[in-house]
C-alpha positions as CSV (number, residue, x, y, z in Angstrom):
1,X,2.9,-5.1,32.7
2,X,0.5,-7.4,30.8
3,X,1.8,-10.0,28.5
4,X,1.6,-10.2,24.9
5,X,1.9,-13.8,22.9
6,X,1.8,-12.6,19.5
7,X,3.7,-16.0,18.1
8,X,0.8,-16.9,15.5
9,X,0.3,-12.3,15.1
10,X,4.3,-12.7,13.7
11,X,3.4,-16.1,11.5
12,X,0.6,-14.7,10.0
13,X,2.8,-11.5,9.2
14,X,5.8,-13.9,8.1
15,X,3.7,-15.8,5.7
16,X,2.6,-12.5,3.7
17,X,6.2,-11.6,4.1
18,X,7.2,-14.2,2.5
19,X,4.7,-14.4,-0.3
20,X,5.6,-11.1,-1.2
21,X,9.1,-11.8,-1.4
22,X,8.7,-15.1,-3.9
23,X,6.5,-12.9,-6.1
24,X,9.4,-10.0,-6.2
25,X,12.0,-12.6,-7.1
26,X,9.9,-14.3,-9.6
27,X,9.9,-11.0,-11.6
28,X,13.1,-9.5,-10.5
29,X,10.8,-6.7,-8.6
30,X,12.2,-4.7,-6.0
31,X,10.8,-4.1,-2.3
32,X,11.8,-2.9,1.0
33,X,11.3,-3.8,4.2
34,X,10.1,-0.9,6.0
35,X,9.9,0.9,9.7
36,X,9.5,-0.8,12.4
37,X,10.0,-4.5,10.3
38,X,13.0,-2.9,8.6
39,X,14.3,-1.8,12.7
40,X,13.4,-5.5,13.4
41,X,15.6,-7.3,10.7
42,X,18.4,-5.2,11.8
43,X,18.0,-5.0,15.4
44,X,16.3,-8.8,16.2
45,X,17.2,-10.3,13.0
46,X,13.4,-11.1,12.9
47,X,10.2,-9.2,14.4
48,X,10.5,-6.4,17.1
49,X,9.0,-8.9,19.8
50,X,6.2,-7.0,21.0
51,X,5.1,-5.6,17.2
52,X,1.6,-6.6,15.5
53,X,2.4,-5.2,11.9
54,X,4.9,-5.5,9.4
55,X,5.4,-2.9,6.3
56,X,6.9,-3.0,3.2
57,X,8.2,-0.1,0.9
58,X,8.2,-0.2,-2.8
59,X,10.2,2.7,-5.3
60,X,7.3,3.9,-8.0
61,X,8.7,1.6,-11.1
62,X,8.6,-1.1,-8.3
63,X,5.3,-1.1,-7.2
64,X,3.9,-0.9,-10.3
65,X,5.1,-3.7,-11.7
66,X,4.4,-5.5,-8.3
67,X,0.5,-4.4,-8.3
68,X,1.1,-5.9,-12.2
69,X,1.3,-9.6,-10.7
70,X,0.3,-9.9,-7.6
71,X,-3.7,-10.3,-7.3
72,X,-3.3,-13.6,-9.7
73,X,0.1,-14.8,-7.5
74,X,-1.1,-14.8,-4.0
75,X,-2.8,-17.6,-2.2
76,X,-6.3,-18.5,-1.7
77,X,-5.8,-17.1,2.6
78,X,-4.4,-13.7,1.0
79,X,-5.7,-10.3,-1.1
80,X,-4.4,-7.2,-2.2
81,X,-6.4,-4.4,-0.7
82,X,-6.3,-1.1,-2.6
83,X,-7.6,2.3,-1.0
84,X,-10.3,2.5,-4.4
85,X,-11.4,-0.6,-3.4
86,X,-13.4,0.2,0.1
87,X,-17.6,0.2,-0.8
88,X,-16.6,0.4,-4.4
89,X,-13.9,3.6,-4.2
90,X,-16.4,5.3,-2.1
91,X,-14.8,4.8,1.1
92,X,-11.7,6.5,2.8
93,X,-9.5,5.0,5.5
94,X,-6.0,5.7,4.2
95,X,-4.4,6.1,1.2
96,X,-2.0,2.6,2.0
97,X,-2.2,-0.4,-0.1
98,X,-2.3,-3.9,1.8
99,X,-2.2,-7.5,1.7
100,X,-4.5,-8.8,4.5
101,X,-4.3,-12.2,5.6
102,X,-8.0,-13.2,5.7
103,X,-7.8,-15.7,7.9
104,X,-7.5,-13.4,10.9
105,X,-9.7,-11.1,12.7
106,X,-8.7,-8.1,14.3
107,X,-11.7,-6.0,16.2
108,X,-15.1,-7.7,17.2
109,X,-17.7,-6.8,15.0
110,X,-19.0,-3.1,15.0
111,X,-20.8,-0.8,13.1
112,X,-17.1,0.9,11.6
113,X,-16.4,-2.5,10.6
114,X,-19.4,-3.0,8.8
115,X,-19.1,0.5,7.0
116,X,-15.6,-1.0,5.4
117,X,-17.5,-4.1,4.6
118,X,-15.5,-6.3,7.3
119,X,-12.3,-5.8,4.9
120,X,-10.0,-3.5,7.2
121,X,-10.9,-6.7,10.0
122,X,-7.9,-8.4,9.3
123,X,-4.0,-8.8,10.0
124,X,-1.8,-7.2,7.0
125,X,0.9,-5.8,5.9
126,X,1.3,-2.6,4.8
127,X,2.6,-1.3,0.9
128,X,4.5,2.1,1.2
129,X,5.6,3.6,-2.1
130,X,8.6,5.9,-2.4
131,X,8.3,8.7,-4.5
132,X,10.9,11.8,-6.1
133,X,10.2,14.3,-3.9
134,X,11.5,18.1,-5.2
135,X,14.8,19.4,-4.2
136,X,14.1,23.2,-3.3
137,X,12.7,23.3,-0.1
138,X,9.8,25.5,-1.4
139,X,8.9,22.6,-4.0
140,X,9.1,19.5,-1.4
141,X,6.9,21.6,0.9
142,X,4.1,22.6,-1.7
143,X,4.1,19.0,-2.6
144,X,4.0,17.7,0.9
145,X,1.4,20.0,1.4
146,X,-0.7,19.3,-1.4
147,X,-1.2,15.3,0.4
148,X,-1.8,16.8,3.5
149,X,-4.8,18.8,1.6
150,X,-5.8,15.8,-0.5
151,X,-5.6,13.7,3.0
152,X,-7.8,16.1,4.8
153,X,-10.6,16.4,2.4
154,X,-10.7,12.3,2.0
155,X,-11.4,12.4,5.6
156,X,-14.8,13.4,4.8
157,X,-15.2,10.0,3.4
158,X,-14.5,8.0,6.3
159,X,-17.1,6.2,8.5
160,X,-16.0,9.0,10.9
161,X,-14.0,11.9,12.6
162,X,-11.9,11.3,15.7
163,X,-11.2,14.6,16.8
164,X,-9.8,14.0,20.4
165,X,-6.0,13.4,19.6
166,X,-6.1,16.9,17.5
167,X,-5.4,20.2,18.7
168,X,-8.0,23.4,18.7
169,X,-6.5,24.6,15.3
170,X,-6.1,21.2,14.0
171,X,-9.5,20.1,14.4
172,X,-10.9,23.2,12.5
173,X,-8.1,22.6,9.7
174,X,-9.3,19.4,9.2
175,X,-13.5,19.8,10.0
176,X,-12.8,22.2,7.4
177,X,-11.1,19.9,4.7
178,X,-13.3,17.1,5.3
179,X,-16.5,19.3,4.9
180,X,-15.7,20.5,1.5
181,X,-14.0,16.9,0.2
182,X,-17.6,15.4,1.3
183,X,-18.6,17.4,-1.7
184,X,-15.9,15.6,-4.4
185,X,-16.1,11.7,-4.7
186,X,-13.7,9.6,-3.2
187,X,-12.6,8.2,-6.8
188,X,-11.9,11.8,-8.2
189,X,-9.6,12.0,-4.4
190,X,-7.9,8.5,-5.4
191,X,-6.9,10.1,-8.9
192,X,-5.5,13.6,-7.4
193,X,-3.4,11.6,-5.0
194,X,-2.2,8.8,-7.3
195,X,-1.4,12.3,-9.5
196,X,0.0,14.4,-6.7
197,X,2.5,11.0,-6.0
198,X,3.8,11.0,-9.3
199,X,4.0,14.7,-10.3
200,X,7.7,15.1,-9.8
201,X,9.0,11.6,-11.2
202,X,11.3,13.6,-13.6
203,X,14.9,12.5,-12.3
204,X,15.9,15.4,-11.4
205,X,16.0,14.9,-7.3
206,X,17.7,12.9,-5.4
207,X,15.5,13.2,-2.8
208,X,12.8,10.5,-1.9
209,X,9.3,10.8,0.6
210,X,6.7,7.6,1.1
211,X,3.9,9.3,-1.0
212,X,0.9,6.8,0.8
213,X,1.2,7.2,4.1
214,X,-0.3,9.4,6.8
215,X,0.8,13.1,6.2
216,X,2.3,13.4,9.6
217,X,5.1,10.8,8.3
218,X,5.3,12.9,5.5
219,X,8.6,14.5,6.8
220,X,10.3,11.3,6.2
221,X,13.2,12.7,3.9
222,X,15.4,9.8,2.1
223,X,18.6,9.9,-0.8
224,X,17.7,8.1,-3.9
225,X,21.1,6.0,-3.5
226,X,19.6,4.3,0.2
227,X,16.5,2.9,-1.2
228,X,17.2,2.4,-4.9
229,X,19.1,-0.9,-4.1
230,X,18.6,-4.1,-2.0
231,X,20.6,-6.2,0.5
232,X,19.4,-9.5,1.9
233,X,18.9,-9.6,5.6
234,X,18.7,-12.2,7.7
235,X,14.8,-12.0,9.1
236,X,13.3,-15.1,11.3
237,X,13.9,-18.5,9.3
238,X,14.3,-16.8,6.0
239,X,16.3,-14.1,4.7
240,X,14.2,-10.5,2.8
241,X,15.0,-7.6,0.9
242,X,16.0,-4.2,2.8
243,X,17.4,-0.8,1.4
244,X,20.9,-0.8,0.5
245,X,21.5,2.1,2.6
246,X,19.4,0.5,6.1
247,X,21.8,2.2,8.5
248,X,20.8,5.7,7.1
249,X,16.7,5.0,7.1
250,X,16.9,3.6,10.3
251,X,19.1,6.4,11.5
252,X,17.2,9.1,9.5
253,X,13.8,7.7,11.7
254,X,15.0,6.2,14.9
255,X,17.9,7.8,15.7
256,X,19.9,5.9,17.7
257,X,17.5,2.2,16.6
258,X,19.9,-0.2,18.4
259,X,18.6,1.5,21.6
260,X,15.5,-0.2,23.4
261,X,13.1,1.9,24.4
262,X,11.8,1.7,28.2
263,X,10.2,-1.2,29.2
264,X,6.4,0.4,29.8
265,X,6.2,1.5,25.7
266,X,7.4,-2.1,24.7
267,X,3.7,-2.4,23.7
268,X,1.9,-3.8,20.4
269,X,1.2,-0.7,18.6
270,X,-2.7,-2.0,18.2
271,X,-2.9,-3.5,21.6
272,X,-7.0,-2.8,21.9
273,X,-7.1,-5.1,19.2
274,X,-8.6,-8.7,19.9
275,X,-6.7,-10.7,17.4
276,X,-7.9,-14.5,16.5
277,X,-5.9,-16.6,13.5
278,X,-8.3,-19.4,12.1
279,X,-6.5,-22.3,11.0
């Protein structure tokens, strides 16, 4: 099995790590470490050994106030990538906010990369926000479904469709969506998500969902009373914020997450990419 050396991958990831944890003490902002970092504070008391990425979770009130600070606090090697900032919020890759670290390049140069305008060829990490998500289980799913929809039709903004990983149905579901979202501008899209995110903020639910990511994560249930509060864990050389309730997320995604998995999927989730750090 080849081997990965992803030493200066996991620096580069601890330094925005980091960062974003001075900013969120300096104004008493809460965050999260997230999936598979989250996993990797609990289980390795640092990074997963063989992962490329880190991710960070933020509740609404908390990522607002973050987004509030944090273009004029981060260093000159760092930015704060928005989805409505790809070619001027004409662009769709995903809905995810990130901090890339721009010394770092992660694909060769291609004509995809050019499209984004070379800003998706970086290392980062990735801003999740948590959202109310309806009790009833009619409610949650219109919701949930309304993302999915608002997903689809962005596709029609990206540089292109990768259809080979969908199935029959799938692909006409979503040749479909796209096709008629070509037709709206990506900015109008960026509004009806931001507004289909934080429809239900009326604290009335204890339920939670991560409202920017991918809508096959959408599933993702959690309780208001894991996330809404922080622990310190330990995590490499330093020590970052985590959900109160990390047993039950972790449980709630992973199962049984103290488990290894087999030896042959103990692979960097983006192992086609060629990654280089400058110094």
């Amino acid at each position: 099995m080849k081997e990965y050396d992803l030493t200066e991958v996991h620096q580069a990831n601890l330094a925005i790590l980091k960062e974003i944890d001075r900013i969120c003490r300096k104004y008493k902002i809460k965050y999260l470490l997230d999936a598979g970092t989250l996993l990797g504070a609990v289980r390795h008391k640092g990074f997963i050994p063989w992962d490329d990425d880190a991710d960070v979770a933020f509740t609404r009130s908390n990522y607002d106030a973050f987004l509030k600070v944090v273009r004029r606090e981060l260093p000159e090697e760092m930015e704060l990538l928005e989805p409505k900032d790809l070619r001027g919020g004409t662009a769709f890759y995903d809905f995810t906010t990130r901090i890339i670290y721009k010394n770092s390049r992660t694909h060769e140069d291609s004509e995809e990369m050019r499209f984004y305008e070379g800003r998706l060829n970086h290392l980062w990490v990735d801003l999740f926000t948590i959202d109310e998500l309806p009790k009833g289980k009619a409610a949650s799913a219109c919701t949930r479904l309304l993302h999915t929809v608002i997903y689809g039709m962005s596709m029609g903004h990206r540089y292109r469709l990768d259809f080979k990983k969908y199935s029959l149905v799938n692909k006409m579901v979503i040749g479909t969506l796209a096709s008629f979202g070509k037709l709206i501008p990506m900015k109008t899209l960026n509004k009806l998500q931001h507004m289909a995110a934080v429809k239900d903020q009326k604290g009335k639910s204890s339920l939670r969902y991560y409202s920017n990511y991918q809508p096959d994560y959408l599933y993702v249930t959690l309780k208001k009373e894991w996330c809404e509060e922080t622990v310190d864990l330990e995590f490499e050389d330093t020590k970052l914020m985590a959900p109160k309730g990390w047993h039950e997320v972790l449980t709630w995604i992973y199962g049984d997450y103290k488990k290894l998995p087999p030896k042959e999927q103990r692979v960097p989730s983006h192992s086609s990419m060629e990654i280089k750090i400058y110094h």
